[in-house]
N, CA, C and O atoms as a GROMACS GRO file, in nm:
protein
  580
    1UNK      N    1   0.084  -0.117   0.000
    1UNK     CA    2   0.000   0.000   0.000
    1UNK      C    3   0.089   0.124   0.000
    1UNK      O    4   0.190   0.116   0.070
    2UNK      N    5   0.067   0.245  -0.072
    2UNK     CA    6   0.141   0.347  -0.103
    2UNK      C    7   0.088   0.464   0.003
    2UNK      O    8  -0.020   0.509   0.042
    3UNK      N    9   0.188   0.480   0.020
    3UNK     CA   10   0.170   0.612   0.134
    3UNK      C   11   0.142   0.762   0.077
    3UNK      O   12   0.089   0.858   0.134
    4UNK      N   13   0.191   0.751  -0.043
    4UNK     CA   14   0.240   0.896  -0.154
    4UNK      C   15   0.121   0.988  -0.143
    4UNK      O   16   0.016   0.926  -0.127
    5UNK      N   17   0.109   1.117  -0.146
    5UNK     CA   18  -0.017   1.172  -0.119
    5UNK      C   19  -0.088   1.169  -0.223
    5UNK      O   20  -0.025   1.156  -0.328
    6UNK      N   21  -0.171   1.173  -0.228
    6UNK     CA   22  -0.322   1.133  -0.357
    6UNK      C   23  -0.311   1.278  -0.451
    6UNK      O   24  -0.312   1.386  -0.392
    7UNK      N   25  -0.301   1.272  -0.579
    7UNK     CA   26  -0.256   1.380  -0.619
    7UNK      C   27  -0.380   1.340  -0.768
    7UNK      O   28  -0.411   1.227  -0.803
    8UNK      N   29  -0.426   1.463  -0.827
    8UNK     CA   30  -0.559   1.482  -0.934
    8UNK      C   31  -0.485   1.411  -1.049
    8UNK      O   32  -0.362   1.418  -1.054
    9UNK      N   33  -0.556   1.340  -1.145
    9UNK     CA   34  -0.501   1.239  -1.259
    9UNK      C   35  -0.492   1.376  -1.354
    9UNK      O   36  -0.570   1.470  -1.338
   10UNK      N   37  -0.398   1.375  -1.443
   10UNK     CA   38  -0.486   1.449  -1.583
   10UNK      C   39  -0.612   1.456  -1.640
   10UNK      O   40  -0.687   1.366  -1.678
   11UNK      N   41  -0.626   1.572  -1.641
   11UNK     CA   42  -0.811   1.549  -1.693
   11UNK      C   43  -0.873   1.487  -1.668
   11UNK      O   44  -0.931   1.403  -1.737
   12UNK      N   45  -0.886   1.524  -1.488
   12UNK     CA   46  -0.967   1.456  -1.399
   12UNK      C   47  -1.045   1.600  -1.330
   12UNK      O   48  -0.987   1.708  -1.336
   13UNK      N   49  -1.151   1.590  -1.280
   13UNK     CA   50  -1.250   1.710  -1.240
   13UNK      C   51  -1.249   1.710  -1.116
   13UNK      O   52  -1.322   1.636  -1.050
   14UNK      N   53  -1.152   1.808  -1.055
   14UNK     CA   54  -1.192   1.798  -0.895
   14UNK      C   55  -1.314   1.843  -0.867
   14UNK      O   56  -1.388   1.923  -0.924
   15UNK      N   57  -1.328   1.746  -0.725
   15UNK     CA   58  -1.454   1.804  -0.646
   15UNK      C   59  -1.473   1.886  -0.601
   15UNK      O   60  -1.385   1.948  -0.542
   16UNK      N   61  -1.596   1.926  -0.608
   16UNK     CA   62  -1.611   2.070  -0.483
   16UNK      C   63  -1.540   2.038  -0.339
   16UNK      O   64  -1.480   1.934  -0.315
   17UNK      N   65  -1.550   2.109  -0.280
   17UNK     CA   66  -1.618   2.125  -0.118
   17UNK      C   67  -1.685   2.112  -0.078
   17UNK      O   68  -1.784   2.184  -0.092
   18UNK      N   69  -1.680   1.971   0.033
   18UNK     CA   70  -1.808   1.929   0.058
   18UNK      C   71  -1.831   2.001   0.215
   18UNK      O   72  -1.746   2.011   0.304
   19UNK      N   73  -1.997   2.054   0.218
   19UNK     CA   74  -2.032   2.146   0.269
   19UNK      C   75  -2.059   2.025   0.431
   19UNK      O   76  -2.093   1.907   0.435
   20UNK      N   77  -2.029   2.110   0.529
   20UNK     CA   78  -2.120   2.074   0.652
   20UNK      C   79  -2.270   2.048   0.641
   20UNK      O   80  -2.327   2.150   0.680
   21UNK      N   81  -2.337   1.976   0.612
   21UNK     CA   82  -2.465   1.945   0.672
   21UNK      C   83  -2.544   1.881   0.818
   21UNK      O   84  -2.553   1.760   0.841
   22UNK      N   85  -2.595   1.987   0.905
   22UNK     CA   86  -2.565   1.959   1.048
   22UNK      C   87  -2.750   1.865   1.024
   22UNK      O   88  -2.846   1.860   0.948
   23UNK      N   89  -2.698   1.813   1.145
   23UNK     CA   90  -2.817   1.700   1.130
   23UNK      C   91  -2.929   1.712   1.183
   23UNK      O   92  -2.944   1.821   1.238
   24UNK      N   93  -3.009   1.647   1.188
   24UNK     CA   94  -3.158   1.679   1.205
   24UNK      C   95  -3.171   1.745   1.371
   24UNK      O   96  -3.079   1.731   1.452
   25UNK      N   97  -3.267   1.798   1.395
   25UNK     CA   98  -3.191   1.857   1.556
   25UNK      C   99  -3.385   1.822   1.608
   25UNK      O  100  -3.467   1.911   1.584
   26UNK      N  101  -3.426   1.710   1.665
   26UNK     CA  102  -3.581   1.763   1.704
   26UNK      C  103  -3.630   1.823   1.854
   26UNK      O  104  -3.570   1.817   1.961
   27UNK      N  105  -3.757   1.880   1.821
   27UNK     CA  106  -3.818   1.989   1.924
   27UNK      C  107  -3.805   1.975   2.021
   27UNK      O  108  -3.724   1.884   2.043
   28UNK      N  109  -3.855   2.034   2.132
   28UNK     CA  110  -3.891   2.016   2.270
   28UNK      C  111  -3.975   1.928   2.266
   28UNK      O  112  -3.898   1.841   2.306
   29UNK      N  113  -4.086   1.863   2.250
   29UNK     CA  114  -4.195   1.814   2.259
   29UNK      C  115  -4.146   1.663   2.198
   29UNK      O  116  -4.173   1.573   2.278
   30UNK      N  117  -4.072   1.611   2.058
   30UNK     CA  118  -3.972   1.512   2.068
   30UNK      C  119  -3.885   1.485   2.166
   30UNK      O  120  -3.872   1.372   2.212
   31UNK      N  121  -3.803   1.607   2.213
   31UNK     CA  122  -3.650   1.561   2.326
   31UNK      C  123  -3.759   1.517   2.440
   31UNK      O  124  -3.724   1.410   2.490
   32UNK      N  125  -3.902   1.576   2.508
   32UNK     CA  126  -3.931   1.496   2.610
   32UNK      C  127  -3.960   1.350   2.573
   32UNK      O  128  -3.895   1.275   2.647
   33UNK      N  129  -4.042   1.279   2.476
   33UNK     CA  130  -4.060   1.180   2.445
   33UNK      C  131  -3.916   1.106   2.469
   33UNK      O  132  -3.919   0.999   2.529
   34UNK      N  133  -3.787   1.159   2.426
   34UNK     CA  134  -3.666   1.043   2.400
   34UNK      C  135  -3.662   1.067   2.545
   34UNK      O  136  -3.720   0.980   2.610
   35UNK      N  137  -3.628   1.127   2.587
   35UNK     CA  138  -3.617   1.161   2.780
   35UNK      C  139  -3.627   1.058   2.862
   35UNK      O  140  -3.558   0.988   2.937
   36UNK      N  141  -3.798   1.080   2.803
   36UNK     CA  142  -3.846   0.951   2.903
   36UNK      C  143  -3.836   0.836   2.853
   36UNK      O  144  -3.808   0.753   2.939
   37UNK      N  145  -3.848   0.787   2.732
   37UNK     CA  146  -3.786   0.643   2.702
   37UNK      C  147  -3.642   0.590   2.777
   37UNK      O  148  -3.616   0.476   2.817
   38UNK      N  149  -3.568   0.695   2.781
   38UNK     CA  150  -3.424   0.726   2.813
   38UNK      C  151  -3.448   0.638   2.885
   38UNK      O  152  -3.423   0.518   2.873
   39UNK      N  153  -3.523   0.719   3.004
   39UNK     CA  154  -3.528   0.695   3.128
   39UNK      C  155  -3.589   0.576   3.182
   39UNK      O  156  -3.551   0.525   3.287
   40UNK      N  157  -3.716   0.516   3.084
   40UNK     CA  158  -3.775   0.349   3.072
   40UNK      C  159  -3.639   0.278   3.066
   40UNK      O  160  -3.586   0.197   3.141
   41UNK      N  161  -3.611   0.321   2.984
   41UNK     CA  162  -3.488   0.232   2.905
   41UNK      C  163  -3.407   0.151   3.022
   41UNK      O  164  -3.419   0.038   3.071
   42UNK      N  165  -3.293   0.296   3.051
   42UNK     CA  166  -3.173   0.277   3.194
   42UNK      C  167  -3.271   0.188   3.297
   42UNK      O  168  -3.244   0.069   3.316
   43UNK      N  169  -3.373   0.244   3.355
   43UNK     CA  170  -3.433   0.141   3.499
   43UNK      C  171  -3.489  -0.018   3.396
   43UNK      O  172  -3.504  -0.121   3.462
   44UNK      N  173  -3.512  -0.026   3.265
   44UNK     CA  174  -3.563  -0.159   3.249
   44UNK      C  175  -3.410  -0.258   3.264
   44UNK      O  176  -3.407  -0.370   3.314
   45UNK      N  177  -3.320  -0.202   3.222
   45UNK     CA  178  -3.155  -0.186   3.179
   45UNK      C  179  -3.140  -0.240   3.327
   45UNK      O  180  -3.136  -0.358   3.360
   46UNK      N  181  -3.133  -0.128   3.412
   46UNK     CA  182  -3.117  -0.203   3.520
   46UNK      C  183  -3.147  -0.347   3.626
   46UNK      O  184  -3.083  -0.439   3.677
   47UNK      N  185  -3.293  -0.294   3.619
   47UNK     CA  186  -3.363  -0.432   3.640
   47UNK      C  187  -3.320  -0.558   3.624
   47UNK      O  188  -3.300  -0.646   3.708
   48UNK      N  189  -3.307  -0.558   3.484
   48UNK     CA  190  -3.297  -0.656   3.363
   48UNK      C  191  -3.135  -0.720   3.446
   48UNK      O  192  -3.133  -0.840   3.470
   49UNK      N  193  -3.027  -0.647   3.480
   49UNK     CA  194  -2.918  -0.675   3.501
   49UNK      C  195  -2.925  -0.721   3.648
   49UNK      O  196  -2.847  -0.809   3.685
   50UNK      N  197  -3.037  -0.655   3.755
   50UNK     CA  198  -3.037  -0.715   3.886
   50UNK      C  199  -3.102  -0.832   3.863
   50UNK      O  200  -3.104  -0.893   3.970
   51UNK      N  201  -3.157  -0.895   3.778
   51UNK     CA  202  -3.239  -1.049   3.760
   51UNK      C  203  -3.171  -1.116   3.745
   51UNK      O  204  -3.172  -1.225   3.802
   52UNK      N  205  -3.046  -1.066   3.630
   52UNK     CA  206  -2.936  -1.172   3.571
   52UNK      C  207  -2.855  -1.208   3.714
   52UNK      O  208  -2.811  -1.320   3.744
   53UNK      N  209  -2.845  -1.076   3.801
   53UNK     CA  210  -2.792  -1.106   3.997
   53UNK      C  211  -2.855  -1.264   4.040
   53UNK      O  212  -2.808  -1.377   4.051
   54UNK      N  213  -2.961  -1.212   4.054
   54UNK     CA  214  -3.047  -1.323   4.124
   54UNK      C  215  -3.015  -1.487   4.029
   54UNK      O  216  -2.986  -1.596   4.080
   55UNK      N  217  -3.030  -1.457   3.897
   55UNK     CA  218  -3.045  -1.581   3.832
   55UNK      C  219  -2.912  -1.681   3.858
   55UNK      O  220  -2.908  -1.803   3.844
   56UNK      N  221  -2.795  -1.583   3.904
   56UNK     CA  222  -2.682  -1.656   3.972
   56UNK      C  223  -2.664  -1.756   4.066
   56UNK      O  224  -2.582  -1.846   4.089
   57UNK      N  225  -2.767  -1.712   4.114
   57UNK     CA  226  -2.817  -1.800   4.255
   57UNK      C  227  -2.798  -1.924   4.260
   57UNK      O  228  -2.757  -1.985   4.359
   58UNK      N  229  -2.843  -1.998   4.098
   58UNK     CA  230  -2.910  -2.072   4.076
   58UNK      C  231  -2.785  -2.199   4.091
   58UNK      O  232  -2.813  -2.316   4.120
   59UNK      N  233  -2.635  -2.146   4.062
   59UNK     CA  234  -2.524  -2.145   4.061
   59UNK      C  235  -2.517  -2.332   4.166
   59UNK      O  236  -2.452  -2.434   4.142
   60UNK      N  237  -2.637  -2.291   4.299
   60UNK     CA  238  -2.602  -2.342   4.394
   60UNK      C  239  -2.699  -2.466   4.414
   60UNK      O  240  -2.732  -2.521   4.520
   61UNK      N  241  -2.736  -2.496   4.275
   61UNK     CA  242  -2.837  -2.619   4.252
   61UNK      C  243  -2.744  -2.717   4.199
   61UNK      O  244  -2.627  -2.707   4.235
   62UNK      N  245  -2.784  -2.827   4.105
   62UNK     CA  246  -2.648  -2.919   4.101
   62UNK      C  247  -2.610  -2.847   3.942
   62UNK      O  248  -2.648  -2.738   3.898
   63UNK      N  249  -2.537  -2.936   3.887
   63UNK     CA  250  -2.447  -2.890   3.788
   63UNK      C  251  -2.581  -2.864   3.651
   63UNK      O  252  -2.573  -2.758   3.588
   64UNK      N  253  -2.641  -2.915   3.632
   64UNK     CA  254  -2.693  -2.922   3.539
   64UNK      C  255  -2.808  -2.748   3.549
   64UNK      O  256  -2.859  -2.686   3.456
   65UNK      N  257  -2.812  -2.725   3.663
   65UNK     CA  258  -2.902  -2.624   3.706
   65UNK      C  259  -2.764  -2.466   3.700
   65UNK      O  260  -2.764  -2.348   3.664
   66UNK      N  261  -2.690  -2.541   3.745
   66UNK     CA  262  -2.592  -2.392   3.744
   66UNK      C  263  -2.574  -2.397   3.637
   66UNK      O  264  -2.575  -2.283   3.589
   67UNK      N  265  -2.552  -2.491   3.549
   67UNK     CA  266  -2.475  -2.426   3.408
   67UNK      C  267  -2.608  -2.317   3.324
   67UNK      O  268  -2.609  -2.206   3.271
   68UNK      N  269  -2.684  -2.400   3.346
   68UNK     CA  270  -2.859  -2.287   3.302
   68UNK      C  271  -2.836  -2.141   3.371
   68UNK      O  272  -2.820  -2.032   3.318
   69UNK      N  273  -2.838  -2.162   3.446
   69UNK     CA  274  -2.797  -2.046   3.626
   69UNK      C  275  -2.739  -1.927   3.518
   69UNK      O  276  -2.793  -1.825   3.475
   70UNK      N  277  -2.599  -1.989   3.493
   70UNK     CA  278  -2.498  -1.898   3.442
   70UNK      C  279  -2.563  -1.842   3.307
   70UNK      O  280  -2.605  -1.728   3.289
   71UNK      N  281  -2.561  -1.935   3.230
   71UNK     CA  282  -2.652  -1.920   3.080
   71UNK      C  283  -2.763  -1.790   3.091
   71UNK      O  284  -2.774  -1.700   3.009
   72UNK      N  285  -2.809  -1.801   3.165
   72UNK     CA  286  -2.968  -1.691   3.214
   72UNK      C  287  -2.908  -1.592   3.245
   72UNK      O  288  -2.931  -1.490   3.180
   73UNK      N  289  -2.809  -1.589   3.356
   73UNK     CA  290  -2.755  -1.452   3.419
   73UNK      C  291  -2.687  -1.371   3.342
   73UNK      O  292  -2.677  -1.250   3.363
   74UNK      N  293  -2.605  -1.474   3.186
   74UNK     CA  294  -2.518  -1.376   3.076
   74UNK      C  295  -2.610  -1.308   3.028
   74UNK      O  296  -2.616  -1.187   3.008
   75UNK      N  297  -2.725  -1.440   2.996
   75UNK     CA  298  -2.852  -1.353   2.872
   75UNK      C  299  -2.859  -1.208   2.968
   75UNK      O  300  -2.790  -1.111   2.938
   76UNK      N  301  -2.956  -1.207   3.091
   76UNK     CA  302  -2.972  -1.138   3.132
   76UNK      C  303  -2.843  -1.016   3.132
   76UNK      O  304  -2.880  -0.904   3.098
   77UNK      N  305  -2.806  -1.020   3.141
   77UNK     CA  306  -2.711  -0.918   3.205
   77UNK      C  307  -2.651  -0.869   3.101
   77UNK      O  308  -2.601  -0.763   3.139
   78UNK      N  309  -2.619  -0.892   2.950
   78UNK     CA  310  -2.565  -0.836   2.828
   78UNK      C  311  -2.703  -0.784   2.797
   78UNK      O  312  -2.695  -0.663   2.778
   79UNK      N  313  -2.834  -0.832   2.784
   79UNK     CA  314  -2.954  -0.784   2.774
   79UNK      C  315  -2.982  -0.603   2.852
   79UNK      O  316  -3.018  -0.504   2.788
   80UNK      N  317  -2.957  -0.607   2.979
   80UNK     CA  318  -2.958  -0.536   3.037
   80UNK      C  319  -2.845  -0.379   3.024
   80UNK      O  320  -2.867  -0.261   3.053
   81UNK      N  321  -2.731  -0.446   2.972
   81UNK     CA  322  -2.637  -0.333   2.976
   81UNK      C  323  -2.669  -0.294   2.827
   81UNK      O  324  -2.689  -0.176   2.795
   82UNK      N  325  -2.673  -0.397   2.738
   82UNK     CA  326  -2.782  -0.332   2.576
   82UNK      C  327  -2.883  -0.198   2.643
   82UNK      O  328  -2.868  -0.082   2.605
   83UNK      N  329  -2.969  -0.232   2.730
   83UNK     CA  330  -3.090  -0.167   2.753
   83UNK      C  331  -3.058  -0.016   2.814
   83UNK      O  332  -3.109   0.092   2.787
   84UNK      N  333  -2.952  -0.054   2.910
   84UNK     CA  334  -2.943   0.046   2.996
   84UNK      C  335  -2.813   0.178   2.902
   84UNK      O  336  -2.819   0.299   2.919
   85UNK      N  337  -2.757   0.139   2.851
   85UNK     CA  338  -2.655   0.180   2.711
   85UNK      C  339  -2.774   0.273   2.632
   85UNK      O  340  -2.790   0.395   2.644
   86UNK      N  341  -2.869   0.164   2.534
   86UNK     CA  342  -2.960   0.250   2.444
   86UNK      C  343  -3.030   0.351   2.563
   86UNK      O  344  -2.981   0.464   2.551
   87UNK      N  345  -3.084   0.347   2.624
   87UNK     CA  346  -3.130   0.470   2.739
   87UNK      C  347  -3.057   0.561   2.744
   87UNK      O  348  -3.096   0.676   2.724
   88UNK      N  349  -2.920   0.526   2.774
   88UNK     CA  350  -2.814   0.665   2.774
   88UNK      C  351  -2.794   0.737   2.639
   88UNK      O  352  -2.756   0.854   2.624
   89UNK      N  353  -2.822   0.660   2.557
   89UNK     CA  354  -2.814   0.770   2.406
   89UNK      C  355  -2.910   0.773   2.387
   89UNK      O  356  -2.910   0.812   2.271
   90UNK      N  357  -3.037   0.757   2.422
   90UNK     CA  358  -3.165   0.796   2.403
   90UNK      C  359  -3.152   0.975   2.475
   90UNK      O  360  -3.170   1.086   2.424
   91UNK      N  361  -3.118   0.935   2.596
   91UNK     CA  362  -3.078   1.118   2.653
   91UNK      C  363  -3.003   1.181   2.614
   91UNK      O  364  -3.000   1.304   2.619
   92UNK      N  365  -2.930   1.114   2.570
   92UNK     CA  366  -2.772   1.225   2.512
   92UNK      C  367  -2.893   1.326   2.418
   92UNK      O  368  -2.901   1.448   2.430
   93UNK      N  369  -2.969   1.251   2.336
   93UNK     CA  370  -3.052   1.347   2.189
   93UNK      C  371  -3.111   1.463   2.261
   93UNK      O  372  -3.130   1.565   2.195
   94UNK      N  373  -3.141   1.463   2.386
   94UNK     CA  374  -3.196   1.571   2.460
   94UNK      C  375  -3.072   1.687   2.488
   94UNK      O  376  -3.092   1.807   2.470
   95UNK      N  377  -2.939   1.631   2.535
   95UNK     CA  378  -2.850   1.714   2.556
   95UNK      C  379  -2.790   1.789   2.458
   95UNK      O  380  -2.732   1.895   2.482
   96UNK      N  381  -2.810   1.706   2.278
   96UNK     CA  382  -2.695   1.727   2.224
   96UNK      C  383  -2.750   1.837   2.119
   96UNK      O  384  -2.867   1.867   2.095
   97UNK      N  385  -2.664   1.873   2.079
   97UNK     CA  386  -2.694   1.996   1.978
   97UNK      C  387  -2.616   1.923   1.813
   97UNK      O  388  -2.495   1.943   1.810
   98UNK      N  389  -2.653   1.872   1.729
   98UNK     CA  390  -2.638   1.851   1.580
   98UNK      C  391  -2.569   1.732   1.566
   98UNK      O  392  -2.486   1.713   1.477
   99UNK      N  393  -2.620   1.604   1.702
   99UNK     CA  394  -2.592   1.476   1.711
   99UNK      C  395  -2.701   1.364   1.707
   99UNK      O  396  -2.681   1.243   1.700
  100UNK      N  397  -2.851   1.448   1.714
  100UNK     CA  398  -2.961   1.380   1.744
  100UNK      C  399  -2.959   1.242   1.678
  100UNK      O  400  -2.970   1.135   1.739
  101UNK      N  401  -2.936   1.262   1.493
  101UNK     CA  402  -2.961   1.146   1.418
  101UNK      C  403  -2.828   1.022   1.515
  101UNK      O  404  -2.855   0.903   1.523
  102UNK      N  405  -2.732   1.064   1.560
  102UNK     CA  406  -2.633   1.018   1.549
  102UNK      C  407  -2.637   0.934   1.700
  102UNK      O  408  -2.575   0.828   1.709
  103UNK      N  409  -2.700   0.980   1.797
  103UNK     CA  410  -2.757   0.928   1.939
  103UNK      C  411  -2.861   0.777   1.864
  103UNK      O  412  -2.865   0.655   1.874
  104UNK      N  413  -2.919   0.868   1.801
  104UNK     CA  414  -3.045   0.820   1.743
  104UNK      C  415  -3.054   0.653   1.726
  104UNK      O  416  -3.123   0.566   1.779
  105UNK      N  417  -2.945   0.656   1.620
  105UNK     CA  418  -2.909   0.562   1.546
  105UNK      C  419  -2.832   0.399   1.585
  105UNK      O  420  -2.828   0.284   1.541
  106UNK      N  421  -2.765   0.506   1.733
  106UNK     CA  422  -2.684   0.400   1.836
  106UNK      C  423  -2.738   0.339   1.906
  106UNK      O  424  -2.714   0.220   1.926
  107UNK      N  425  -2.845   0.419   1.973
  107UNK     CA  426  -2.945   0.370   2.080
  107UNK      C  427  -3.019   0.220   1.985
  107UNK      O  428  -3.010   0.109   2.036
  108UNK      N  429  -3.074   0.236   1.873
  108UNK     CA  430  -3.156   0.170   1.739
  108UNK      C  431  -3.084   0.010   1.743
  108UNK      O  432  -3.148  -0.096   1.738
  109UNK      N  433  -2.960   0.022   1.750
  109UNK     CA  434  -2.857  -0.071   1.676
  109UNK      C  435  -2.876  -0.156   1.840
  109UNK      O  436  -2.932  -0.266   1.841
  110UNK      N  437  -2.830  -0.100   1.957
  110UNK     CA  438  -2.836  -0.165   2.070
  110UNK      C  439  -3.022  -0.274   2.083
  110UNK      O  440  -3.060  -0.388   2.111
  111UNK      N  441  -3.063  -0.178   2.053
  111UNK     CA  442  -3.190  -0.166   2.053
  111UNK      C  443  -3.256  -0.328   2.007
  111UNK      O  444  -3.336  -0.408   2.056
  112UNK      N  445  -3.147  -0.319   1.850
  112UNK     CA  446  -3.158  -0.412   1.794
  112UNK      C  447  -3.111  -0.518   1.839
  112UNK      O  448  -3.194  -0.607   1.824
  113UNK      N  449  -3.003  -0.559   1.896
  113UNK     CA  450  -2.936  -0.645   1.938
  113UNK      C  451  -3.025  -0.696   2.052
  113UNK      O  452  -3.059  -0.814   2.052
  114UNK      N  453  -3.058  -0.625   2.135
  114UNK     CA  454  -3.152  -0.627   2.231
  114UNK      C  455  -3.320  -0.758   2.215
  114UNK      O  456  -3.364  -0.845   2.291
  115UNK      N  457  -3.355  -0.717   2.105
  115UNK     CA  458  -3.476  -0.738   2.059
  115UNK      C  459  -3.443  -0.917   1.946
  115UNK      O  460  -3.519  -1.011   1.923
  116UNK      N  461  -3.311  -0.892   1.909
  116UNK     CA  462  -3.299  -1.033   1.810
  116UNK      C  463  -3.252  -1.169   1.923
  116UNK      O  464  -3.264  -1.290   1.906
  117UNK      N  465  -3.182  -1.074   2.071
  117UNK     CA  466  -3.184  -1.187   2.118
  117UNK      C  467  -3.318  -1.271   2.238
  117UNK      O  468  -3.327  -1.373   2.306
  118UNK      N  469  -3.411  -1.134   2.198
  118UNK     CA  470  -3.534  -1.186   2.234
  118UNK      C  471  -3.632  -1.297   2.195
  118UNK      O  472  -3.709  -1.369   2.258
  119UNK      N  473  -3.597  -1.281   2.050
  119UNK     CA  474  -3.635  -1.350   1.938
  119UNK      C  475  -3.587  -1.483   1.945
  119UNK      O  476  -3.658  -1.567   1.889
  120UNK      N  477  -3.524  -1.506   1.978
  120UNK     CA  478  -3.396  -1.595   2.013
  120UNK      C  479  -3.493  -1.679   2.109
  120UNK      O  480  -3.557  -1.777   2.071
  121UNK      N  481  -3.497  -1.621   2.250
  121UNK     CA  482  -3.513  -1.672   2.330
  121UNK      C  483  -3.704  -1.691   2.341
  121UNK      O  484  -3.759  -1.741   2.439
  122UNK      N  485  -3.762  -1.649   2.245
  122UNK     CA  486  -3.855  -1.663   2.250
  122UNK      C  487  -3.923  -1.834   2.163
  122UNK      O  488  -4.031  -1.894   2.176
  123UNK      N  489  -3.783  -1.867   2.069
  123UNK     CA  490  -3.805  -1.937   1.987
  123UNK      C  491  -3.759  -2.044   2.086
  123UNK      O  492  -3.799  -2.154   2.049
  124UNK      N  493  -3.685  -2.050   2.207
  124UNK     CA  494  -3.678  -2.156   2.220
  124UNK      C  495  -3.740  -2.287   2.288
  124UNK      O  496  -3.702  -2.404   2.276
  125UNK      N  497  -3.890  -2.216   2.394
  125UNK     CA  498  -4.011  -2.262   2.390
  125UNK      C  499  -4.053  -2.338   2.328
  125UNK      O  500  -4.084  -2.449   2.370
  126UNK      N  501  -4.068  -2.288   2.175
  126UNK     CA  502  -4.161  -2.364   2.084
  126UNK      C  503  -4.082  -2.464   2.031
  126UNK      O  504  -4.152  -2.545   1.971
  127UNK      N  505  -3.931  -2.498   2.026
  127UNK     CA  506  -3.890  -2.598   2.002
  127UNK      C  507  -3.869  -2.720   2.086
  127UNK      O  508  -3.865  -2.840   2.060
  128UNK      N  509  -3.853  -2.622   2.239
  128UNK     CA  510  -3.853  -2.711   2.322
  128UNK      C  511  -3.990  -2.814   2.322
  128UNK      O  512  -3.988  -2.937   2.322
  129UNK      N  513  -4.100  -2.731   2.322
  129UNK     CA  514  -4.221  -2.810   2.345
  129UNK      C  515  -4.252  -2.894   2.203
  129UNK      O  516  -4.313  -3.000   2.216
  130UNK      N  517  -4.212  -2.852   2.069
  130UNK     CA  518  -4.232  -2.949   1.951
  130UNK      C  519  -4.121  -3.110   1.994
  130UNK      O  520  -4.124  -3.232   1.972
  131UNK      N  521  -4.043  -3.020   2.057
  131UNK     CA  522  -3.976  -3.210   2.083
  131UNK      C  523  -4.002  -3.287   2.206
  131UNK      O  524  -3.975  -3.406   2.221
  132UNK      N  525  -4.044  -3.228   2.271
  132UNK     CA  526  -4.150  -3.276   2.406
  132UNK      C  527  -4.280  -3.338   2.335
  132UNK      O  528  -4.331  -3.426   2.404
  133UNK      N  529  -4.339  -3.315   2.226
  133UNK     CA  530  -4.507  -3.338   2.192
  133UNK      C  531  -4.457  -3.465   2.071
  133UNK      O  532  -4.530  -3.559   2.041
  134UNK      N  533  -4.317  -3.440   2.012
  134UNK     CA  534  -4.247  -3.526   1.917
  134UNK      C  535  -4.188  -3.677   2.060
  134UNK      O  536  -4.166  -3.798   2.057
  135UNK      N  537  -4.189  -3.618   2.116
  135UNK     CA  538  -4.123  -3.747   2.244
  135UNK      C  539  -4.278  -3.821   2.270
  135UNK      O  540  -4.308  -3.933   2.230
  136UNK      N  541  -4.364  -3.733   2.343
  136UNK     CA  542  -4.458  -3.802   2.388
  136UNK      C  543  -4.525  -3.864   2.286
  136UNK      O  544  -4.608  -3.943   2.331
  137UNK      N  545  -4.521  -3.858   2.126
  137UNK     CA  546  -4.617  -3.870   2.029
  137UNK      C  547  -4.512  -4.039   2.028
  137UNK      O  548  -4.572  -4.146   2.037
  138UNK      N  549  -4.385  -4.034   2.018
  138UNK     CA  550  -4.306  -4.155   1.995
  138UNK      C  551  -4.367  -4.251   2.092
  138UNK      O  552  -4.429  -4.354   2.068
  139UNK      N  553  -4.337  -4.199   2.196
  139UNK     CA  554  -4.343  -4.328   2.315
  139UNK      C  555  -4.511  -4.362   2.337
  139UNK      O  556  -4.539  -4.456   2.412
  140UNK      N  557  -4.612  -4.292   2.275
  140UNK     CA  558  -4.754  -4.300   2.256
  140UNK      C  559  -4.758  -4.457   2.155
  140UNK      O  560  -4.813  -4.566   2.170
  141UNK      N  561  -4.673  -4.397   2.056
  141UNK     CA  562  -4.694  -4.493   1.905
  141UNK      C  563  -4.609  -4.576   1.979
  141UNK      O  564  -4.660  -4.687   1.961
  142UNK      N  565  -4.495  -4.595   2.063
  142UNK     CA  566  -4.419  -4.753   2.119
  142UNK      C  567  -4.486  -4.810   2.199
  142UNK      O  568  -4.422  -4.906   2.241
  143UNK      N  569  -4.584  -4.803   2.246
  143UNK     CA  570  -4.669  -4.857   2.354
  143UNK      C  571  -4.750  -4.913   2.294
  143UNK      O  572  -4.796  -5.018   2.341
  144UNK      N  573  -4.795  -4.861   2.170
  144UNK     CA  574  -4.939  -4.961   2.114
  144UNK      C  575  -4.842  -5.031   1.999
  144UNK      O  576  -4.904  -5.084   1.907
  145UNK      N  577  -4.729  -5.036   1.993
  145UNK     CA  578  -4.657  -5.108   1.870
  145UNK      C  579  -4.627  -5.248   1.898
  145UNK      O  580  -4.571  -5.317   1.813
   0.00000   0.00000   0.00000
């Protein structure tokens, strides 16, 4: 890779100057709305991270129960600092002056992460119980076989 400074080809068209465009900046009546989400956000954030506390507990059942224990308390607790994170840039948009989109966008992404590993954990119910209803349906059909 060449270090050399980047210099215009022959009969090549430099660019303008590209101008500052400051970013979307919204009202009073928006910054309270993000405020208080902010503020949902950080205490669900928190919460969310004192459960993953408790779910530690579980630590002190036999092995098969702590390793779950631990499993629950990560979910929980990366869940929670996601939550309590997007909250804090949910407020920053209240503080900031020509960063709004840019709070905006971070809080969104956590947000996201947040919500896919919900998805996650929501799916794993329904598999659990399709191979529970797939077990009982087997040992139904081995009994009359």
């Amino acid at each position: 890779m060449s270090t050399a400074p980047l210099t215009a080809q022959p009969g090549s068209v430099p660019c303008p100057p590209i101008a500052f465009v400051p970013e979307y900046e919204f009202d009073d009546d928006q910054n309270r709305v993000f405020h208080g989400l902010g503020r949902s956000l950080r205490l669900l954030g928190i919460i969310t991270m004192v459960n993953g506390g408790f779910a530690l507990l579980g630590v002190f059942g036999g092995p098969f129960v702590a390793l779950i224990a631990v499993a629950t308390a990560v979910l929980y607790l990366v869940n929670g600092q996601w939550l309590r994170s997007s909250g804090e840039n949910m407020k920053r948009i209240v503080g900031s002056q020509g960063n709004d989109i840019s709070y905006l966008m971070t809080a969104m992404s956590q947000l996201r992460r947040v919500f896919l590993v919900q998805v996650i954990l929501a799916i794993f119910p329904i598999v659990s119980g399709l191979f529970g209803l797939a077990g009982l349906l087997g040992i139904h059909l081995l009994s009359f076989g």
